[in-house]
C-alpha positions as CSV (number, residue, x, y, z in Angstrom):
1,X,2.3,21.3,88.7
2,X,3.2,23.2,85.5
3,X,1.9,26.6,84.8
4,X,0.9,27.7,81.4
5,X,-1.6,30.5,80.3
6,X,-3.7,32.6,82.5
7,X,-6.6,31.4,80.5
8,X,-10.2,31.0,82.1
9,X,-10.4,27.3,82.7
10,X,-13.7,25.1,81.1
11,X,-12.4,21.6,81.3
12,X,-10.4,19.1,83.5
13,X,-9.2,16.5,81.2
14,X,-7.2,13.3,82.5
15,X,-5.1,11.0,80.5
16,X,-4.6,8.0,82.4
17,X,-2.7,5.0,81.0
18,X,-1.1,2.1,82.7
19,X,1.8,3.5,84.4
20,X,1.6,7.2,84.1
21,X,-1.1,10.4,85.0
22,X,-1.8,13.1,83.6
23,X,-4.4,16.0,84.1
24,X,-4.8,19.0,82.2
25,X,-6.9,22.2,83.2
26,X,-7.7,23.9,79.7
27,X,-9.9,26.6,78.3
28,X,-12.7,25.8,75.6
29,X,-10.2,25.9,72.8
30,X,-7.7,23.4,74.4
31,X,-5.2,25.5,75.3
32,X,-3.2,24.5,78.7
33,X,-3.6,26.4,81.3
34,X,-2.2,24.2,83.8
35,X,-0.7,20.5,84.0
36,X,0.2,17.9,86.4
37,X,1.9,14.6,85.9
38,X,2.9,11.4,88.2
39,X,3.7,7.9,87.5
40,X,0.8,6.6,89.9
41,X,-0.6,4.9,86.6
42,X,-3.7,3.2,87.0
43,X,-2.0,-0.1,87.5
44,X,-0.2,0.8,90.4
45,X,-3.9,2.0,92.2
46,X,-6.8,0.0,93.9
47,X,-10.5,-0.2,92.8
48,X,-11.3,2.4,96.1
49,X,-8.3,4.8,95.2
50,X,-9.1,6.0,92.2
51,X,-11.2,8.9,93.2
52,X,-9.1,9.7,96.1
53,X,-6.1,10.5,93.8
54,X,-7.6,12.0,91.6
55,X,-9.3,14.5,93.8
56,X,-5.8,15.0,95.9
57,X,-4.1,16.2,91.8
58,X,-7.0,18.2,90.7
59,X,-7.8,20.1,94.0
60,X,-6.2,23.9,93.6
61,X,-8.2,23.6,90.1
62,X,-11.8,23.0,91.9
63,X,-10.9,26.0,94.4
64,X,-12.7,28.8,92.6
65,X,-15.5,26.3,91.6
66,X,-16.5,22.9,90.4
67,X,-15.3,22.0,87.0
68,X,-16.0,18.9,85.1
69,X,-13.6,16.4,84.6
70,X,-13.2,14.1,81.4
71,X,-11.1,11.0,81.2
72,X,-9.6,9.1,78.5
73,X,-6.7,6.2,78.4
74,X,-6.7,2.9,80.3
75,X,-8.7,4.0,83.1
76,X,-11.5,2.7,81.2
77,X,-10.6,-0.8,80.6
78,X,-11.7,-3.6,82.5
79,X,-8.6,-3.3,85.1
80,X,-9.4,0.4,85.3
81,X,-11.7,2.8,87.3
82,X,-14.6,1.5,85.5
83,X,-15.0,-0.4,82.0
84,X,-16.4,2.4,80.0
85,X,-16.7,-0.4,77.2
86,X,-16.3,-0.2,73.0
87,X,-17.7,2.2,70.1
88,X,-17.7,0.6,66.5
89,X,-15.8,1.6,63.5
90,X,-16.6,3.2,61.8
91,X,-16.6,6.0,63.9
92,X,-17.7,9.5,63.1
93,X,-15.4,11.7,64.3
94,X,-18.4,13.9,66.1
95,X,-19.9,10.9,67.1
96,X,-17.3,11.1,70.2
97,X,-18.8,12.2,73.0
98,X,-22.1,10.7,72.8
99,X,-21.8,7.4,74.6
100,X,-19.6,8.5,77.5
101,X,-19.0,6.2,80.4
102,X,-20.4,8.3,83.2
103,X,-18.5,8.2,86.5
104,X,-20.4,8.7,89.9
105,X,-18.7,11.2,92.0
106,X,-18.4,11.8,95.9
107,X,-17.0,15.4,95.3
108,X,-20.3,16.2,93.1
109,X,-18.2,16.7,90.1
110,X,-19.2,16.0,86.5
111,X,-17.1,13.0,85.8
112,X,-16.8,10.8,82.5
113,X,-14.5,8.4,80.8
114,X,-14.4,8.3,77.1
115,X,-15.2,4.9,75.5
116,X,-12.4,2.7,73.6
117,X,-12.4,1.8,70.0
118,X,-13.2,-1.6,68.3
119,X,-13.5,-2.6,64.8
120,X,-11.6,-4.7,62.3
121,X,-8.4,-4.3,61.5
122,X,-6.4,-3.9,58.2
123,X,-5.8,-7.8,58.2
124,X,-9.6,-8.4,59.1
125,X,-8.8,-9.2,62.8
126,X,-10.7,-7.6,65.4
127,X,-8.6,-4.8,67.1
128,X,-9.1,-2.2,69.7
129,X,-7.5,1.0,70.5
130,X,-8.6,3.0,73.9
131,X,-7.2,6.3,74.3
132,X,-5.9,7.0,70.4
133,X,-8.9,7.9,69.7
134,X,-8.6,11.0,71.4
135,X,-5.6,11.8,69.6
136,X,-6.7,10.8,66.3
137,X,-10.1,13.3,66.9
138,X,-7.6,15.9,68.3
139,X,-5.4,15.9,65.4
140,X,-7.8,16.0,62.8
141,X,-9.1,19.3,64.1
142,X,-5.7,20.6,64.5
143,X,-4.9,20.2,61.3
144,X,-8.1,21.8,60.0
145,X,-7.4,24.6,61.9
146,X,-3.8,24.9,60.4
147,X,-5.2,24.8,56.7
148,X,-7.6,27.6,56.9
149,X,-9.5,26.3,54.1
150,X,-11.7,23.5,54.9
151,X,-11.6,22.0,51.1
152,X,-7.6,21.0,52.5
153,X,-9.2,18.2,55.2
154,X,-11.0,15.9,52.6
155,X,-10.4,12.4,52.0
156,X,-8.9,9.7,53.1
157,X,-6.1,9.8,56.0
158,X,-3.1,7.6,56.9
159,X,-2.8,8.4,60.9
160,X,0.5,6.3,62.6
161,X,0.5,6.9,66.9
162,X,4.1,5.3,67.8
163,X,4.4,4.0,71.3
164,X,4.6,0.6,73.3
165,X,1.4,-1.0,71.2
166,X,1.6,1.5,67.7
167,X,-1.7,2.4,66.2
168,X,-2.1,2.8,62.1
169,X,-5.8,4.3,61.5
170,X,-7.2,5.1,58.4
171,X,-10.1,8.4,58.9
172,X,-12.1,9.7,56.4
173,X,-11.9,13.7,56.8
174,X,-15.3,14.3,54.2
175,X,-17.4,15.5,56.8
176,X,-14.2,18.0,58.5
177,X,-14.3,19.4,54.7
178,X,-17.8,19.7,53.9
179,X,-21.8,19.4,55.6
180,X,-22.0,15.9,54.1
181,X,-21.9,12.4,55.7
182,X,-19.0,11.4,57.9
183,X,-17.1,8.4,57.9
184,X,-14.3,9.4,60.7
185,X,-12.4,6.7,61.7
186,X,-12.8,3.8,59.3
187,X,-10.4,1.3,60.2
188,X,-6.9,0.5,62.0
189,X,-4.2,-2.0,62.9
190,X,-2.2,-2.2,66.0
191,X,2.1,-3.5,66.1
192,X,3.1,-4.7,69.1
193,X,6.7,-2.9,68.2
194,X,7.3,-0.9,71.0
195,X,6.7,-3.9,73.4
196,X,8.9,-6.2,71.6
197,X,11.6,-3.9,71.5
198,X,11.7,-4.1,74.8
199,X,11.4,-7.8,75.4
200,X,14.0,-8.5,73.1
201,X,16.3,-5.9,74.6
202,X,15.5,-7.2,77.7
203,X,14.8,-10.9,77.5
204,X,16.3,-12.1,74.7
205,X,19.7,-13.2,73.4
206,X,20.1,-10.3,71.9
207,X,19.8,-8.2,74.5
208,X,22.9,-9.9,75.8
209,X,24.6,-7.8,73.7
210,X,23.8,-4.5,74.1
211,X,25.8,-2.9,76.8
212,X,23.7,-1.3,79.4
213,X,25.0,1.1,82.6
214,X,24.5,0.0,86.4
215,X,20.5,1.0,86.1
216,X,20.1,-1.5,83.6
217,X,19.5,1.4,80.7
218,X,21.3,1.3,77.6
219,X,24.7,2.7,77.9
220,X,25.6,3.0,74.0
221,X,24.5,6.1,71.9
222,X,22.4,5.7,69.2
223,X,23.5,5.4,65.5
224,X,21.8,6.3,63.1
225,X,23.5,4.5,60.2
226,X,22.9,1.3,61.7
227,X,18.9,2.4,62.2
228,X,18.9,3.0,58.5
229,X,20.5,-0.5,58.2
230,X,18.0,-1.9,60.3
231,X,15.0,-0.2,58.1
232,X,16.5,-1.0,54.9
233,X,17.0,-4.7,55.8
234,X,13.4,-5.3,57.3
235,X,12.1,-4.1,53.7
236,X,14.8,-6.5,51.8
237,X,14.1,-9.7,53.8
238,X,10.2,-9.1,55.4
239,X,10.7,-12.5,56.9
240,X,11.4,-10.9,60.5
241,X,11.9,-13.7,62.5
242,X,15.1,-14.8,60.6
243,X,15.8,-11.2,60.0
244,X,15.8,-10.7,64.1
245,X,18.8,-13.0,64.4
246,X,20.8,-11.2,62.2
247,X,21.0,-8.4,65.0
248,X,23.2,-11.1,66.5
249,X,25.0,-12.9,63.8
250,X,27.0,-9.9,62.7
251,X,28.1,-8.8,65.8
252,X,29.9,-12.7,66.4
253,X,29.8,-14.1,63.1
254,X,33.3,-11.6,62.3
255,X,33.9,-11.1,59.0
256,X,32.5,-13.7,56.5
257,X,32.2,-12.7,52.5
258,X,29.1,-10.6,51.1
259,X,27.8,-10.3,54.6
260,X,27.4,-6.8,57.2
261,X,28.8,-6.5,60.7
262,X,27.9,-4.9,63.4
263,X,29.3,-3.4,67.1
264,X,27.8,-4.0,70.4
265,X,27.0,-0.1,70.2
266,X,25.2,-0.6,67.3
267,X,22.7,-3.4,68.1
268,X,20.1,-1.4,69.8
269,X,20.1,0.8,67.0
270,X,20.2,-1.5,64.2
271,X,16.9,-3.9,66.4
272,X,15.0,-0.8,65.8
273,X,15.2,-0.1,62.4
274,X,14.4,-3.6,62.2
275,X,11.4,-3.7,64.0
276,X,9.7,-0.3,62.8
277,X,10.6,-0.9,59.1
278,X,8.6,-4.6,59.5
279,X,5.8,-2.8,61.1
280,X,6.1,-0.6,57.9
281,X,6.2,-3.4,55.6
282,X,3.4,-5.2,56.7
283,X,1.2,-2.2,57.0
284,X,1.9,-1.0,53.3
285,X,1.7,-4.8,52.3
286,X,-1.6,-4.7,53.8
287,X,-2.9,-1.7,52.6
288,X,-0.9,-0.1,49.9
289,X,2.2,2.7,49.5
290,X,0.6,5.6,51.4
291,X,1.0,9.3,49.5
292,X,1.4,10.9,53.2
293,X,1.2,9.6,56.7
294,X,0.9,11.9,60.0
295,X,2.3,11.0,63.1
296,X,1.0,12.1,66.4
297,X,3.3,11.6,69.2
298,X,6.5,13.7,70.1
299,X,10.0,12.8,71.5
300,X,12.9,10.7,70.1
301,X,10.2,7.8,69.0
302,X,8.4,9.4,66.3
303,X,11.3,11.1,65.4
304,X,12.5,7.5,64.2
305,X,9.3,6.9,62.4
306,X,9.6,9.7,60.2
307,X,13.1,9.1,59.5
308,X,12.2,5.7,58.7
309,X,9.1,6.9,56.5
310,X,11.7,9.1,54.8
311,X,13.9,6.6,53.8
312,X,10.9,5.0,52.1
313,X,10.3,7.9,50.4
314,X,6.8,8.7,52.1
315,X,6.0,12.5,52.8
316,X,4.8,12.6,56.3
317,X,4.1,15.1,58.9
318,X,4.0,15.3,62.8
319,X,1.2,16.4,65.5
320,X,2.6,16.8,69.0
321,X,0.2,14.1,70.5
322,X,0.0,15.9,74.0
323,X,-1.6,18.7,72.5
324,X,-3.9,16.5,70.1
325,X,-5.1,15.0,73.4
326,X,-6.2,18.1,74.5
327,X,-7.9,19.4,71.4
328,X,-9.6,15.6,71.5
329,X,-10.6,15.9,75.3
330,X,-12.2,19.3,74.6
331,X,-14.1,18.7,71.2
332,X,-15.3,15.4,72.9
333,X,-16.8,17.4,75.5
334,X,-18.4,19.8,73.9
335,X,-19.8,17.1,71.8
336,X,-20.9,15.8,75.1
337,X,-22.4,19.0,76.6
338,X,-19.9,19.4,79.0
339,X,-18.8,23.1,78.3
């Protein structure tokens, strides 16, 4: 358990994905008071243990009184505690919180789970998001509350949540700026990038290449230069699967005319500048050159993106995504009536 500030503490919120946990004890503005992580994600728990858990993590918090407790992540898909089921895009933003999946509780506690997001994506697909929601609500707010001047909110949005399966969303801020209609979230496409990075590190002939220590982890730094390769060459030749193989050819090929090599060392590097500059490409093929794009997420992953934005020339900015959960959790329920 991690101790923060001695705030008085309103809400109990829980972000519970696939394979990790995490509970936050906040005060009505969001701010941390205490946290508390495991990797007991919800994959790894029965139907009948849910609750247990749970209960065991939060208990010093329900000492001086019964708080309630709002959930958002996998725990509500079909495999989770309970399906808490699908809102439509588009979604006003303050909207969320008013079709909570309510949770019955042994203890007596309020308990909820916060709905997942469907709608069409920028290709026309159906998609679905559940858990990026939060964010997305979380960081909209925060940065409303950084401009000071509600007229610097309006418009349209470009939102990019890096990770396993990344999310692009597009929200309409009108309402954030002004009393008048909201649009919120309006659309968004999800890139499977994260997940094939890791199968093709993993599984794949390329991954035979990449030297790795006696954990199976990678072993070789990362390079930079041969990112940037990576992003530049995913833009010149879109065509990824041929462009995938390359990660290979110039590391045996050895020197042939007109052509790039490539280390070992530098294969890991040069697969993921590969991968995120196609997701790039086929987002702004799909939608247009963005003028700005925040990022909500933290750690060496969206630091990547934004180098990768930057070699594209697009401005962008970054929210630190556990804290836009928390601002999410907390306007969600006091949408809900919860504080």
């Amino acid at each position: 358990m991690t101790e923060h500030s001695s705030a008085s503490p309103a809400l109990i919120g829980v972000d519970w994905g696939s394979s990790n946990f995490r509970a936050f004890l906040m005060d009505r503005n969001g701010e941390l008071v205490q946290e508390i992580t495991s990797p007991k994600g919800m994959l790894t728990i029965d139907q009948n243990g849910f609750e247990p858990f749970l209960l065991e993590q939060i208990a010093p918090w329900l000492e001086g009184g019964k708080l309630p407790v709002l959930m958002t992540g996998m725990v509500g898909s079909a495999q989770g505690w309970k399906d808490a089921g699908y809102v439509d895009c588009p979604l006003p933003l303050s909207a969320m919180g008013q079709k909570l999946c309510q949770i019955e509780s042994s203890a007596g506690l309020s308990m909820a789970i916060v709905p997942g997001v469907r709608g069409r994506s920028f290709s026309g697909f159906a998609d679905v998001m559940r858990g990026e929601e939060v964010q997305i609500l979380g960081a909209v707010l925060l940065q409303a509350e950084n401009t000071n001047a509600s007229g610097g909110t309006a418009g349209l949005r470009l939102m990019c949540l890096p990770g396993t399966h990344a999310k692009w969303a597009r929200v309409d801020l009108c309402s954030v700026a002004s009393a008048g209609p909201e649009q919120g979230i309006m659309d968004f496409a999800t890139c499977m990038t994260g997940e094939l990075f890791n199968v093709l590190c993993q599984h794949s002939i390329l991954g035979r290449l990449i030297p790795v220590d006696s954990e199976g982890k990678i072993a070789s730094p990362f390079n930079d230069a041969a990112f940037d390769r990576g992003v530049a060459m995913a833009a010149e030749h879109p065509s990824l699967l041929h462009t995938l193989f390359s990660a290979r050819s110039a590391v045996v090929a050895g020197a042939i005319p007109d052509t790039f090599q490539l280390t070992e060392d530098e294969v890991h590097s040069y697969l993921s500048g590969v991968l995120i500059g196609a997701e790039m490409h086929t987002v702004t093929a799909e939608i247009g050159r963005p003028s700005h794009v925040t990022l909500v997420g933290g750690g060496n992953l969206t630091s990547l993106y934004q180098r990768a934005l930057e070699l594209h020339d697009i401005p962008s900015e970054s929210i630190e995504g556990d804290r836009a959960v928390r601002r999410g959790l907390v306007a969600i329920a006091g949408n809900a009536g919860l504080l």
